[in-house]
DSSP file (Angstrom, degrees, kcal/mol; ACC not computed):
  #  RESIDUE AA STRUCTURE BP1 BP2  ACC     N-H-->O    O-->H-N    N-H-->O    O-->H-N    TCO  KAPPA ALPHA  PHI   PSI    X-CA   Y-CA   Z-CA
    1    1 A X              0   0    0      0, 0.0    18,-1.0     0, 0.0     2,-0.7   0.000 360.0 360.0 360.0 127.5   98.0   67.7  134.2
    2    2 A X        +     0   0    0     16,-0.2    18,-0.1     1,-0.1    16,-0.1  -0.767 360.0 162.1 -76.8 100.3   94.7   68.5  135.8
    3    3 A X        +     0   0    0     -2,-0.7    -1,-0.1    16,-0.2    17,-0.1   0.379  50.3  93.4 -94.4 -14.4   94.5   65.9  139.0
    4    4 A X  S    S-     0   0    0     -3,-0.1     2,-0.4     1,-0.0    18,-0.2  -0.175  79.1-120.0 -79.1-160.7   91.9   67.8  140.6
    5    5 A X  S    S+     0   0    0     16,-0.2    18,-1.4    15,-0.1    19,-0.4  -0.940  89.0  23.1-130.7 133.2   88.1   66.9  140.1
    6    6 A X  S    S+     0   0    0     -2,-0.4     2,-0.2    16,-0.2    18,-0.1   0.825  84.6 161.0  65.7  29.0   85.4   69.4  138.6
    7    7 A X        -     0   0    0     16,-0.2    -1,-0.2    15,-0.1    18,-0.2  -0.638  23.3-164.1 -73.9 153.3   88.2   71.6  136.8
    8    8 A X  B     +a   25   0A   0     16,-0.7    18,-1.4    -2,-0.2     2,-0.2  -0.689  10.0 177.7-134.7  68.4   87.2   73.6  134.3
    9    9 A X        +     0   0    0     -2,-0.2     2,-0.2    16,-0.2    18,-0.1  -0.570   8.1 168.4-100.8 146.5   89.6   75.0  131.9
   10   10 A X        +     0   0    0     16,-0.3    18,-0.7    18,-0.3     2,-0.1  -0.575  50.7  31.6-158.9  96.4   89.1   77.1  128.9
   11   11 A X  S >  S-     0   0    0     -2,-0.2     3,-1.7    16,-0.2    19,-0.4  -0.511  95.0 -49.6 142.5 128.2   91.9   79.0  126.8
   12   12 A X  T 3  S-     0   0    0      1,-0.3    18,-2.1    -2,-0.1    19,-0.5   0.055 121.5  -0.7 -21.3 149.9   95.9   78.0  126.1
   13   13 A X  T 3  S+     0   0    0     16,-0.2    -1,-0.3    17,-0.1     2,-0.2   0.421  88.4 161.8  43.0  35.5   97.9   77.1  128.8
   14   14 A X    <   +     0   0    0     -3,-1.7     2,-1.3    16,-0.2    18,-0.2  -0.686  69.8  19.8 -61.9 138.4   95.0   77.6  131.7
   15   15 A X  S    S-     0   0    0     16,-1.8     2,-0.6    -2,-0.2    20,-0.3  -0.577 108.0-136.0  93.6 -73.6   95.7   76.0  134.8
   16   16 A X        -     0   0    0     -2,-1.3    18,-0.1     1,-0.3    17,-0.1  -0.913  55.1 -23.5 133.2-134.0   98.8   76.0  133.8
   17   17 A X  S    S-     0   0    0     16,-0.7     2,-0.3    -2,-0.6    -1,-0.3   0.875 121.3 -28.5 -80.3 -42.3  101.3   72.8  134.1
   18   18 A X        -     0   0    0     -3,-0.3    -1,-0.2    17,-0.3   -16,-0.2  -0.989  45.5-170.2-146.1 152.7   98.9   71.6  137.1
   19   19 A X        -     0   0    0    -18,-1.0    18,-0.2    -2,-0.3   -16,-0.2  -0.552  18.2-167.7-129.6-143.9   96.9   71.4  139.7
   20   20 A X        +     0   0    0     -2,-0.2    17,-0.2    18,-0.2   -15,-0.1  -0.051  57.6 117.1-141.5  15.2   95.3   69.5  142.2
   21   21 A X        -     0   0    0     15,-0.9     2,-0.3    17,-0.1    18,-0.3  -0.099  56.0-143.5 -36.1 158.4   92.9   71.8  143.1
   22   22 A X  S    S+     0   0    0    -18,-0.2    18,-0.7     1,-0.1   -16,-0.2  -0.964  78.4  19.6-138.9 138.3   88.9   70.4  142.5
   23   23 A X  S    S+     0   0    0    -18,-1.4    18,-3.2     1,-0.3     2,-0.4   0.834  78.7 136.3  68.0  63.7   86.6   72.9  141.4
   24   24 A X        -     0   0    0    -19,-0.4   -16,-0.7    16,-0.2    -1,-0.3  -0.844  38.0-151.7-118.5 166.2   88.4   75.6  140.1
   25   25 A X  B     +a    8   0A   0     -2,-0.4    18,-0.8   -18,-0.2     2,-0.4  -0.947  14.3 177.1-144.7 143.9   87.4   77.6  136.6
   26   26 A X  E     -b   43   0B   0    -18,-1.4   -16,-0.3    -2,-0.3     2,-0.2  -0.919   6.7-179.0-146.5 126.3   90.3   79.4  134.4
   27   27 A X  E     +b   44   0B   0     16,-1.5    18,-1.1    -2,-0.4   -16,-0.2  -0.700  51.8  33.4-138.7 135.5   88.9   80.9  131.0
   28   28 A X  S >  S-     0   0    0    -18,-0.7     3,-1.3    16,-0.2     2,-0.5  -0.356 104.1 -57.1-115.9-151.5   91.5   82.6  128.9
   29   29 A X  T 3  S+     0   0    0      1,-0.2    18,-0.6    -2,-0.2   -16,-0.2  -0.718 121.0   8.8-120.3 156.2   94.8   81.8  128.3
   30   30 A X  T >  S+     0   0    0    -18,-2.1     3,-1.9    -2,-0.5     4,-0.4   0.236  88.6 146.4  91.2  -8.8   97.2   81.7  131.3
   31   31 A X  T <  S-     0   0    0     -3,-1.3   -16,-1.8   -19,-0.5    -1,-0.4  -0.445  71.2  -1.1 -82.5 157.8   94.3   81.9  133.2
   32   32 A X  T >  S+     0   0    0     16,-2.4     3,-1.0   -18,-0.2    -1,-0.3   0.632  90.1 133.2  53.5  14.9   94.8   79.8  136.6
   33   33 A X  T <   +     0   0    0     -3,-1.9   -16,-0.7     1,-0.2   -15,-0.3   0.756  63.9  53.8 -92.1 -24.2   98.2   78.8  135.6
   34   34 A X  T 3  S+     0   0    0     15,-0.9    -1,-0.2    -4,-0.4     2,-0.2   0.524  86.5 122.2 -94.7   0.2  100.2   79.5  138.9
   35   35 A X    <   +     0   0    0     -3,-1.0   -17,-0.3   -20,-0.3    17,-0.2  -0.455  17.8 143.7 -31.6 113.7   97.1   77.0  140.7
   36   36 A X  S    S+     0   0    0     16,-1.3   -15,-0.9    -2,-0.2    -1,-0.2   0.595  71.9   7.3-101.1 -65.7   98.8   74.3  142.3
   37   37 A X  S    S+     0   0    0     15,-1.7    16,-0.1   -17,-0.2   -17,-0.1   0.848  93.6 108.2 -88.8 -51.1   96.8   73.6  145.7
   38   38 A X        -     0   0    0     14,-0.8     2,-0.5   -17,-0.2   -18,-0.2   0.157  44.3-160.3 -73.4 157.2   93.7   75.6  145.8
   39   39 A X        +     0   0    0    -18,-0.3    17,-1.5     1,-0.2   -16,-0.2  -0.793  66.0  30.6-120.2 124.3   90.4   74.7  145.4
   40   40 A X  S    S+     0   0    0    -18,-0.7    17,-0.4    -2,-0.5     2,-0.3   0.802  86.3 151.3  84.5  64.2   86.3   76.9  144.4
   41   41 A X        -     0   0    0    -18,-3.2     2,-0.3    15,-0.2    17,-0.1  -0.745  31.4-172.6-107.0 167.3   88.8   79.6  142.1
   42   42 A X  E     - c   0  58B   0     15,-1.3    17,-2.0    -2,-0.3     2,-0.5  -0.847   3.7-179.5-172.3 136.5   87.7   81.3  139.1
   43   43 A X  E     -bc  26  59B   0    -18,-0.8   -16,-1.5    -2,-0.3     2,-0.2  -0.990   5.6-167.2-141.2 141.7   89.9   83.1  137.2
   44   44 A X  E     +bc  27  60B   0     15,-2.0    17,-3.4    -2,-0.5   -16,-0.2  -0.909  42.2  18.8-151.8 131.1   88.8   84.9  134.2
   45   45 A X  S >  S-     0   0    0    -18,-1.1     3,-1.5    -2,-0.2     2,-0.2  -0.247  87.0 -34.7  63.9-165.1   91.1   86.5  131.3
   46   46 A X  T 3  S-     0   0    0      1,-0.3   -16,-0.2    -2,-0.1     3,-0.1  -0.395 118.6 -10.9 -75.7 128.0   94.3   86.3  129.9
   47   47 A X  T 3  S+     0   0    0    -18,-0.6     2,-1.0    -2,-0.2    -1,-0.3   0.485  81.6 143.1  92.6  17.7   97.1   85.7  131.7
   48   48 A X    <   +     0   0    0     -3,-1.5   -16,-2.4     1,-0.1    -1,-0.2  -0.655  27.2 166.3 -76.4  87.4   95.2   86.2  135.3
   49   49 A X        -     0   0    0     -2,-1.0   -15,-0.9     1,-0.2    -1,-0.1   0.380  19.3-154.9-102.7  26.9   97.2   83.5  136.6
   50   50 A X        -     0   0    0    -17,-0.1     2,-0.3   -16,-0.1    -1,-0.2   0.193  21.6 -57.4  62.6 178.6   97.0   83.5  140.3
   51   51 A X    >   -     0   0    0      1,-0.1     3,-1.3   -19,-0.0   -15,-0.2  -0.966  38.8-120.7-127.3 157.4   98.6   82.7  143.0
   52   52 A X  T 3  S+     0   0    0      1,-0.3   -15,-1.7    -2,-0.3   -16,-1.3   0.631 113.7  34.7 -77.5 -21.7   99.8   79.5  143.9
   53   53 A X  T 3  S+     0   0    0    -16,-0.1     2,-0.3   -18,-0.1    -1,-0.3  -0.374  83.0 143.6-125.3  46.4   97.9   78.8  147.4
   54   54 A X    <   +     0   0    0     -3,-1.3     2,-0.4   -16,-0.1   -18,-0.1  -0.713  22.9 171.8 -72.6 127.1   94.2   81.1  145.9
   55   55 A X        +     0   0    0     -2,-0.3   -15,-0.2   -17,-0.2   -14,-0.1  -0.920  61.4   3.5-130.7 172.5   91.6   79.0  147.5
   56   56 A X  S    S+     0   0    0    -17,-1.5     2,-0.5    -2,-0.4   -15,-0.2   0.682 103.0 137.4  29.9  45.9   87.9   80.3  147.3
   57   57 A X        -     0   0    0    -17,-0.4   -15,-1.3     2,-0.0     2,-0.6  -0.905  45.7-156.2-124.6 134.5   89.0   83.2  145.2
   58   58 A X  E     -c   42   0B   0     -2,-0.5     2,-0.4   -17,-0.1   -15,-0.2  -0.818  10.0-173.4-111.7 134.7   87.8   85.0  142.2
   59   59 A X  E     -c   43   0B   0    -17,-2.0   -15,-2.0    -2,-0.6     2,-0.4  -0.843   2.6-174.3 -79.9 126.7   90.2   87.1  139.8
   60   60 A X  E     -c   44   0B   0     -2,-0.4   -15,-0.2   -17,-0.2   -17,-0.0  -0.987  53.6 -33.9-127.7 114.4   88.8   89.2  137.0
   61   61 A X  S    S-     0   0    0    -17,-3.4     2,-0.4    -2,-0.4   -17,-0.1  -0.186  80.8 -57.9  82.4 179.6   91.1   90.7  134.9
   62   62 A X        -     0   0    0    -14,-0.1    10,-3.7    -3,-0.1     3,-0.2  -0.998  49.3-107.9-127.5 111.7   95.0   92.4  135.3
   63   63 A X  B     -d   72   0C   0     -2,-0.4    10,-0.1     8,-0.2     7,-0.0  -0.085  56.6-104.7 -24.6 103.6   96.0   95.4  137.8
   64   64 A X        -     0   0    0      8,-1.5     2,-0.7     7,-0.2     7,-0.3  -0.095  34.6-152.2 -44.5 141.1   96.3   97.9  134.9
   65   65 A X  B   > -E   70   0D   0      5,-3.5     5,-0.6    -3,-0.2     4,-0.2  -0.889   6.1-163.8-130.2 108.7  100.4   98.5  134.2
   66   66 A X  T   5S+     0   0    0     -2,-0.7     3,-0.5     1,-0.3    -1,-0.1   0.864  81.4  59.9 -70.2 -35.9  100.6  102.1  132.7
   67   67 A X  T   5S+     0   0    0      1,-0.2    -1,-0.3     3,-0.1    -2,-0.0   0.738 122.2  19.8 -73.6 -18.1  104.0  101.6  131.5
   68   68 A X  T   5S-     0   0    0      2,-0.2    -2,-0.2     0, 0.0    -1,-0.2   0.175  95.8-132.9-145.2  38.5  103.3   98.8  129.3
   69   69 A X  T   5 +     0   0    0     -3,-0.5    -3,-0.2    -4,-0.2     2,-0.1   0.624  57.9 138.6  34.4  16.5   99.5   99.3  129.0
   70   70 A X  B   < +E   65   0D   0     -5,-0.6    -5,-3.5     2,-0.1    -2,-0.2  -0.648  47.9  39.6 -92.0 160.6   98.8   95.7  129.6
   71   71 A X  S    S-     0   0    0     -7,-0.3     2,-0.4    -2,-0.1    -8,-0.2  -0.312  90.1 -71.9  88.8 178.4   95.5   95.2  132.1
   72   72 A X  B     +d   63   0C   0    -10,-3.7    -8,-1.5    -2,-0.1     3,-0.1  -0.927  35.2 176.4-133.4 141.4   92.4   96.7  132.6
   73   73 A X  S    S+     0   0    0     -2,-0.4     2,-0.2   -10,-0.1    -1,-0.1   0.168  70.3  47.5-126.1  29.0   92.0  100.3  134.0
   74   74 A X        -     0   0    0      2,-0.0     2,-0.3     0, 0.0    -1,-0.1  -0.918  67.8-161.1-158.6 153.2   88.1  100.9  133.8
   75   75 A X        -     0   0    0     -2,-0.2     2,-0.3    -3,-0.1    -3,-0.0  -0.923   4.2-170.8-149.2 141.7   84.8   98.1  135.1
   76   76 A X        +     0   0    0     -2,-0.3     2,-0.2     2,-0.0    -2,-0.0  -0.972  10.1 166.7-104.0 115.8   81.6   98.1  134.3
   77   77 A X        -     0   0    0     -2,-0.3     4,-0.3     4,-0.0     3,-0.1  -0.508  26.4-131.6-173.3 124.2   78.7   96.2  135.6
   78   78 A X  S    S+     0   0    0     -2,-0.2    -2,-0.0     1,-0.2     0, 0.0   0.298  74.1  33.4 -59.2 177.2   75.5   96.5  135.2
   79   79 A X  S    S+     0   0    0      2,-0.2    -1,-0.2     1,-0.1     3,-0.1   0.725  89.9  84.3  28.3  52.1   72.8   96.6  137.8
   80   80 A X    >   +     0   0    0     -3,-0.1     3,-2.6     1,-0.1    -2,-0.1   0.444  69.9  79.7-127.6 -48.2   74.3   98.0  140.6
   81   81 A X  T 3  S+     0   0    0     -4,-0.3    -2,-0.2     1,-0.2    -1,-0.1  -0.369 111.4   3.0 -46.2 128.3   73.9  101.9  139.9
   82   82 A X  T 3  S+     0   0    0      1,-0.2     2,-0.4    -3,-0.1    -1,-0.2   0.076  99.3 119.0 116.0 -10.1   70.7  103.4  140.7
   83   83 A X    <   -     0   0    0     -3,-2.6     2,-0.2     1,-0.0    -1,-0.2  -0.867  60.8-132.1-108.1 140.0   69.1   99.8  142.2
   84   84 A X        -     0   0    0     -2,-0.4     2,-0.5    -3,-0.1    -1,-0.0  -0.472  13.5-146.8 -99.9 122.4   68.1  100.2  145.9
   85   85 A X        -     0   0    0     -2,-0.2     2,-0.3     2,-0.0    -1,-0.1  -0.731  12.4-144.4 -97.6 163.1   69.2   97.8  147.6
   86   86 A X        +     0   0    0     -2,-0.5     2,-0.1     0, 0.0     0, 0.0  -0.879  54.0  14.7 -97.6 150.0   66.8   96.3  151.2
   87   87 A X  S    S-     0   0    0     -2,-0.3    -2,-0.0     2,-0.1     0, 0.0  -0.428 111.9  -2.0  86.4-158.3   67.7   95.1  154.4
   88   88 A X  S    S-     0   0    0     -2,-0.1     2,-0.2    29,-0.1    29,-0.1   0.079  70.1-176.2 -62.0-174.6   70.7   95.2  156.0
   89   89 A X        -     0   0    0     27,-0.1     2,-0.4     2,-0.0    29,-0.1  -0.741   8.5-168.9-152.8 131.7   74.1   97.1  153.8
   90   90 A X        -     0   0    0     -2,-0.2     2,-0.4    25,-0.1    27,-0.1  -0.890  29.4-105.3-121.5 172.2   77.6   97.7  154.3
   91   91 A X        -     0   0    0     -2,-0.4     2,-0.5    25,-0.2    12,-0.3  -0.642  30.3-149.0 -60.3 111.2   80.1   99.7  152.6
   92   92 A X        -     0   0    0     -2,-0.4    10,-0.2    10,-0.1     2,-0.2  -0.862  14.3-173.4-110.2 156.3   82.6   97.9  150.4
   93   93 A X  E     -F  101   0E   0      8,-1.2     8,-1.8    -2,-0.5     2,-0.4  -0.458  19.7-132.3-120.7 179.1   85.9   99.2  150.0
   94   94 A X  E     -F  100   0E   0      6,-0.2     6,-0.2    -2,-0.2     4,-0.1  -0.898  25.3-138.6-137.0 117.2   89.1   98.1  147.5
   95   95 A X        -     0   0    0      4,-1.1     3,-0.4    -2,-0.4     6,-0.1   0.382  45.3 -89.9 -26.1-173.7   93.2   97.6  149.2
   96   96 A X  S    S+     0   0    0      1,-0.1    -1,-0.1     2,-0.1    -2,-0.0   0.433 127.6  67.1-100.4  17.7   95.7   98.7  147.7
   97   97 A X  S    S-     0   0    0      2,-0.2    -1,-0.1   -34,-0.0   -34,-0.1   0.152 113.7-105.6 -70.7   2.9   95.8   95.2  146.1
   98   98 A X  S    S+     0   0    0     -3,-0.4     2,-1.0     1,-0.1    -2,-0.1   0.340  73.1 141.6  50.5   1.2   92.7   95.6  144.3
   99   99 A X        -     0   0    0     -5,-0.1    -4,-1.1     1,-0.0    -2,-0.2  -0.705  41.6-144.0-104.3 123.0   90.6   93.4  146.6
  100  100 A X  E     +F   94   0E   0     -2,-1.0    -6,-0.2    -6,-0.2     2,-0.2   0.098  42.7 124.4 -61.6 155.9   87.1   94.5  147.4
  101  101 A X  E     -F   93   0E   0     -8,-1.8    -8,-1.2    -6,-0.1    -6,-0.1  -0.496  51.1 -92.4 159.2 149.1   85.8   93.7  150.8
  102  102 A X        -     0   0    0      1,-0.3     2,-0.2   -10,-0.2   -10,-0.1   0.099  42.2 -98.4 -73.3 154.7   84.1   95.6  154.2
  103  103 A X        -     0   0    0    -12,-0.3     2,-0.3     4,-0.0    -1,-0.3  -0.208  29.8-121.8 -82.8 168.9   85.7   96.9  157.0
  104  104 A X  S    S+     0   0    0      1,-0.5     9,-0.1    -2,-0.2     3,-0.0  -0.869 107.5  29.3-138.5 145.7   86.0   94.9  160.5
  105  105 A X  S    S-     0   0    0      7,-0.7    -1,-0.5    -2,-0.3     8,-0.2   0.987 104.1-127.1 -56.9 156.7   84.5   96.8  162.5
  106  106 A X    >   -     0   0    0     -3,-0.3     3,-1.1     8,-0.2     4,-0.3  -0.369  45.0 -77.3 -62.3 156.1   82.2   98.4  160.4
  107  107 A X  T 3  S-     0   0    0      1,-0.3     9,-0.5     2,-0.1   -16,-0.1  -0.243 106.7 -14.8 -43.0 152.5   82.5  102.4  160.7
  108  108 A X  T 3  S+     0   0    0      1,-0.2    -1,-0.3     2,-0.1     3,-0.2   0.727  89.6 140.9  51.4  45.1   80.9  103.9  163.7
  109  109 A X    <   -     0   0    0     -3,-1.1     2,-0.2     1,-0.2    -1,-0.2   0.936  42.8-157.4 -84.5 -36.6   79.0  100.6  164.4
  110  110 A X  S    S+     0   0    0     -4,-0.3    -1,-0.2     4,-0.0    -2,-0.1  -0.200  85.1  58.4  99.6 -50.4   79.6  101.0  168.2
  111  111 A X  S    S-     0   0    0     -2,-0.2     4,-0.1     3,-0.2    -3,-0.0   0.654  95.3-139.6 -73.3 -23.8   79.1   97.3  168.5
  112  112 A X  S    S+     0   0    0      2,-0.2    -7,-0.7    -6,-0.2     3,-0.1   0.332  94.2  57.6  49.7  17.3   81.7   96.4  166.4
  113  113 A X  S    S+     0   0    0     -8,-0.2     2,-0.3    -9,-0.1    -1,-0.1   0.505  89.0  82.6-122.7 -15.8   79.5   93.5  164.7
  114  114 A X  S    S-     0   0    0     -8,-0.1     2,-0.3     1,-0.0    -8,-0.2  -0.714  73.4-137.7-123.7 127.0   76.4   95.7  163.4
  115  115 A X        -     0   0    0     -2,-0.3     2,-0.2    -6,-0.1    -7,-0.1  -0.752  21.2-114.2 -52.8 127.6   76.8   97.5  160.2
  116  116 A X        -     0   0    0     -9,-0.5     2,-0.3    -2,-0.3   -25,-0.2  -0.545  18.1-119.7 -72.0 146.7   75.7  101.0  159.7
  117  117 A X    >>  -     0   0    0     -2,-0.2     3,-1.9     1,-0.1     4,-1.3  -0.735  15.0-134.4 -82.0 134.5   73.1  102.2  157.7
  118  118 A X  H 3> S+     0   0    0     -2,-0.3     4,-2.0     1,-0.3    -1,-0.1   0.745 109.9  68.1 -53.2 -28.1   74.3  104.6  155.2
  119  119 A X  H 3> S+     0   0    0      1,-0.2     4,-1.7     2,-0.1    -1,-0.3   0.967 111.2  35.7 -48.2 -46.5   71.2  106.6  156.3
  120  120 A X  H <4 S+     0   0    0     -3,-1.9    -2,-0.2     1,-0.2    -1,-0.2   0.871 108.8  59.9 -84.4 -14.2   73.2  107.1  159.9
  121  121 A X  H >X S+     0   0    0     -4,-1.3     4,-2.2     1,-0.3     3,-0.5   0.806 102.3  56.7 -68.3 -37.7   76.7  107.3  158.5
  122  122 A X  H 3X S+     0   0    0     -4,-2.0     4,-2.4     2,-0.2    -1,-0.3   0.699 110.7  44.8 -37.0 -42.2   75.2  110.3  156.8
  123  123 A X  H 3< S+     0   0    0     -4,-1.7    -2,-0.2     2,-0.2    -1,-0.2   0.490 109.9  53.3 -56.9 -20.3   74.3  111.6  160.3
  124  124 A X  H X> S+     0   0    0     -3,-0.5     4,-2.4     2,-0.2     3,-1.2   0.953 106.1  47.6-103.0 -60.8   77.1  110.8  161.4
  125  125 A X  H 3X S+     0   0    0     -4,-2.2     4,-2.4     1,-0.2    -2,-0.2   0.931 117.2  47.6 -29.8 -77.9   79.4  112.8  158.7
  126  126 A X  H 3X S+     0   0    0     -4,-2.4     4,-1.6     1,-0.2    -1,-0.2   0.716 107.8  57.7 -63.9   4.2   77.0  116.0  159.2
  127  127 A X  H <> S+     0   0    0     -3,-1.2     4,-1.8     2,-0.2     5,-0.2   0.950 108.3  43.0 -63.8 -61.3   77.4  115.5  163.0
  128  128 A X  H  X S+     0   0    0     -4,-2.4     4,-1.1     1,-0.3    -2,-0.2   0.934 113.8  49.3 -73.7 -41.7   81.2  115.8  162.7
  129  129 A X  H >X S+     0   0    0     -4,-2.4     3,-2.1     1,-0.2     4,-1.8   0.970 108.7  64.9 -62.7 -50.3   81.0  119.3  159.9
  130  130 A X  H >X S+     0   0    0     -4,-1.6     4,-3.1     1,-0.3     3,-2.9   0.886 110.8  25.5  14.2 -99.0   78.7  120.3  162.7
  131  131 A X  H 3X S+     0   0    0     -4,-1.8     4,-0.7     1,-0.4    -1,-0.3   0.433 115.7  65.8 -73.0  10.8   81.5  120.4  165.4
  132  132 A X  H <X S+     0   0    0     -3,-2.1     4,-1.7    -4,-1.1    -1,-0.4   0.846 108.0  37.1 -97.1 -34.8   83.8  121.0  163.2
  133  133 A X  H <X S+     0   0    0     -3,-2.9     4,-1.3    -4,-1.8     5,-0.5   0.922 108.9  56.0 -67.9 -59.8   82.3  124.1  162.5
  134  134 A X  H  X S+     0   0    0     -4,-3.1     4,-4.1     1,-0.2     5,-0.2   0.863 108.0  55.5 -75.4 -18.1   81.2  125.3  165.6
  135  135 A X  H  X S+     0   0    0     -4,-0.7     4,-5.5    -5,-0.3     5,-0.4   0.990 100.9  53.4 -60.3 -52.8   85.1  124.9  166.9
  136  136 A X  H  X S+     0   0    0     -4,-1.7     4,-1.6     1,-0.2    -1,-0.2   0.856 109.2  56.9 -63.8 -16.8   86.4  126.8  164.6
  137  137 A X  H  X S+     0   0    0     -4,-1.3     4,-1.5     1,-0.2     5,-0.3   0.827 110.3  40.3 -50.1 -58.5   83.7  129.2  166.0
  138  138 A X  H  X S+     0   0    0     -4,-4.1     4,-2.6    -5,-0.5     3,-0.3   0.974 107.5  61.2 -74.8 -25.3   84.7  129.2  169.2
  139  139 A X  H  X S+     0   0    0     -4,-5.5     4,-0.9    -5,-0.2    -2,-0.2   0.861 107.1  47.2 -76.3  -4.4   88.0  129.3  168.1
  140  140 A X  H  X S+     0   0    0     -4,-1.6     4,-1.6    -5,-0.4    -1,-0.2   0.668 110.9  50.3 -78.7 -17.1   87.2  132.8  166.4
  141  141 A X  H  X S+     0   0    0     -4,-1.5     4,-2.2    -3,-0.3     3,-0.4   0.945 103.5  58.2 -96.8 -44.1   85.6  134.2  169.2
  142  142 A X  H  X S+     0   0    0     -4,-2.6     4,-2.4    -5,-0.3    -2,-0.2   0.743 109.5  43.7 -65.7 -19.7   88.3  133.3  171.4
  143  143 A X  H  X S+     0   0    0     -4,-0.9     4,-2.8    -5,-0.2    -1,-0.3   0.884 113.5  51.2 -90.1 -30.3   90.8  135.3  169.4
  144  144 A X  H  X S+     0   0    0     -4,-1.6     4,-2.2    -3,-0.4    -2,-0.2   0.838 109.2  55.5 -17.4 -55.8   88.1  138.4  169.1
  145  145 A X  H  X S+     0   0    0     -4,-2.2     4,-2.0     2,-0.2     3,-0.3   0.981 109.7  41.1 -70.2 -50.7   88.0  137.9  172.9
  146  146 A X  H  X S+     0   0    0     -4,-2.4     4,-2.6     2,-0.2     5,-0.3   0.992 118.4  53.9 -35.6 -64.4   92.3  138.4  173.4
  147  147 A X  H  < S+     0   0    0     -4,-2.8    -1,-0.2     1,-0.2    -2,-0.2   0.839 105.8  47.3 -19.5 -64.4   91.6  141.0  170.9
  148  148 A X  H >X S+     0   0    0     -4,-2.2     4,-3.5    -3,-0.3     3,-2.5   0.941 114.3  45.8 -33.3 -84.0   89.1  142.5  173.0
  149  149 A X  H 3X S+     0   0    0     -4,-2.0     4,-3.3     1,-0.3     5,-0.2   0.887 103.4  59.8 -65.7 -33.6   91.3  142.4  176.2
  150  150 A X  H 3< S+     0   0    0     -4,-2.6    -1,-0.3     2,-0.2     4,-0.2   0.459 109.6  44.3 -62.8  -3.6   94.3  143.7  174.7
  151  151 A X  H <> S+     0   0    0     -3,-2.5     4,-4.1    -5,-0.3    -2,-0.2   0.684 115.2  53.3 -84.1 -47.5   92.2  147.3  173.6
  152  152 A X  H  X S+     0   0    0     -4,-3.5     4,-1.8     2,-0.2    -2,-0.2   0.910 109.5  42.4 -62.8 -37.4   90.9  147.0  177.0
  153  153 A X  H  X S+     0   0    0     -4,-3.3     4,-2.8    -5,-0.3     3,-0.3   0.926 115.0  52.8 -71.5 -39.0   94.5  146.8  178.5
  154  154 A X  H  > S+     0   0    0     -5,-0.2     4,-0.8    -4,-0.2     3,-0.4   0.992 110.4  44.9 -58.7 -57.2   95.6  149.4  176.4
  155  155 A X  H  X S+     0   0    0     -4,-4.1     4,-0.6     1,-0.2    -2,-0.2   0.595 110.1  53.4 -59.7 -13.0   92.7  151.9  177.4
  156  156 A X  H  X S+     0   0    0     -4,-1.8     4,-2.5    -3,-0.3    -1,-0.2   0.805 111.9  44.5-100.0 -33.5   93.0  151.3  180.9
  157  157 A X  H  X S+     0   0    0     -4,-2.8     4,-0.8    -3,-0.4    -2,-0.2   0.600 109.4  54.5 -75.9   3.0   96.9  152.2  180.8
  158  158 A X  H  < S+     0   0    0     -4,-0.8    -2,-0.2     2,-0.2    -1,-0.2   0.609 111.6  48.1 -86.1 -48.5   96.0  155.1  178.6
  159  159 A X  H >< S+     0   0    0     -4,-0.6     3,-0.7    -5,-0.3     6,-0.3   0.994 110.9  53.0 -56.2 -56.4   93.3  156.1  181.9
  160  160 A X  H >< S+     0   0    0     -4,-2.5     3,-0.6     1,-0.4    -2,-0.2   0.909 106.0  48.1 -71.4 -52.7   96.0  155.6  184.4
  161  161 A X  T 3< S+     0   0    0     -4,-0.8    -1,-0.4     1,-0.2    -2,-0.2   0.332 128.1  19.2 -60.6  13.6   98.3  157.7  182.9
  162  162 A X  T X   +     0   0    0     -3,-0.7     3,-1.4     1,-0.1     4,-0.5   0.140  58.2 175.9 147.3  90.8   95.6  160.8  182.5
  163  163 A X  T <  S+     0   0    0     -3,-0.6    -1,-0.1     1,-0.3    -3,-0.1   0.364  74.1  62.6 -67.0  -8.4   93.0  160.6  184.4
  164  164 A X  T >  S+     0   0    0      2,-0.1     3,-1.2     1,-0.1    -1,-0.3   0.540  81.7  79.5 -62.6 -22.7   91.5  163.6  183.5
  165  165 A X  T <  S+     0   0    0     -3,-1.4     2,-0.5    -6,-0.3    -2,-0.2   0.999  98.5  47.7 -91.2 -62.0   91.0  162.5  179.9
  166  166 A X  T 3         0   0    0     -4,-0.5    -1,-0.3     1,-0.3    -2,-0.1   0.211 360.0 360.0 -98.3  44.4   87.7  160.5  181.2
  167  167 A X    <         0   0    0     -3,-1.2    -1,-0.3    -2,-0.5    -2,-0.1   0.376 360.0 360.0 -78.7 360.0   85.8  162.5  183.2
């Protein structure tokens, strides 16, 4: 029994036995069914049933299960490749929960409220192959330079012992 207000159910057994949630959306079946409390869901296919205390959340789909092929293991959706976005942008990332969302702080903001521009993060990335490269540089010359002194140490105990040889 639906007790909330502005539910929306659509598909066997959505929602579930109840809720009291208000303004939740379930379409297929099962969808929303473990809703009790929460309220501004959307849950959409079969058997995406939530969790019992989801408030403001939406679930699309089932975390693929490779042993018994149930879920979805590929998304699609159009008109985000290739459109340019303006104004501010962050990076979003996915748990290992599946849930999308931004870092806190954002990388490298410095501020730790400011989102980087992917322009600087880029900057930032060839910054660091930068010194990463020029260490391993120094760290080649510094073994060249041991090299180096250990000929030297040899040739100079090679002098001591016959001193004749480099006149």
């Amino acid at each position: 029994t639906l007790t909330g207000t502005g539910n929306t159910g659509t598909g066997a057994g959505a929602f579930g036995a109840a809720t009291t949630g208000s303004a939740n959306v379930a379409v297929g079946r099962g969808a929303g069914a473990n809703v009790t409390t929460g309220s501004h869901n959307l849950f959409v296919g079969t058997d995406v049933a939530g969790t019992g205390a989801d408030a403001n959340t939406i679930r699309i789909g089932l975390p693929y299960d490779g042993g018994t092929g149930v879920g979805q293991n590929q998304t699609f959706i159009a008109g985000i490749r290739g459109t340019q976005l303006t104004g501010s942008a962050v990076q979003v990332f996915i748990d290992a929960n599946g849930q999308l969302g931004t870092l806190t702080p954002p990388i490298a903001s410095g501020s730790g409220t400011t989102p980087v521009s992917f322009a600087l993060q880029q900057q930032v990335q060839a910054q660091q192959a930068t010194i990463a490269e020029l260490q391993q540089l120094v760290r080649d010359q510094q073994a060249t330079n041991a090299d180096l002194r250990a000929r030297l140490a040899r040739l100079e105990a090679a002098s001591a012992r016959r001193p004749d040889r480099l006149k």
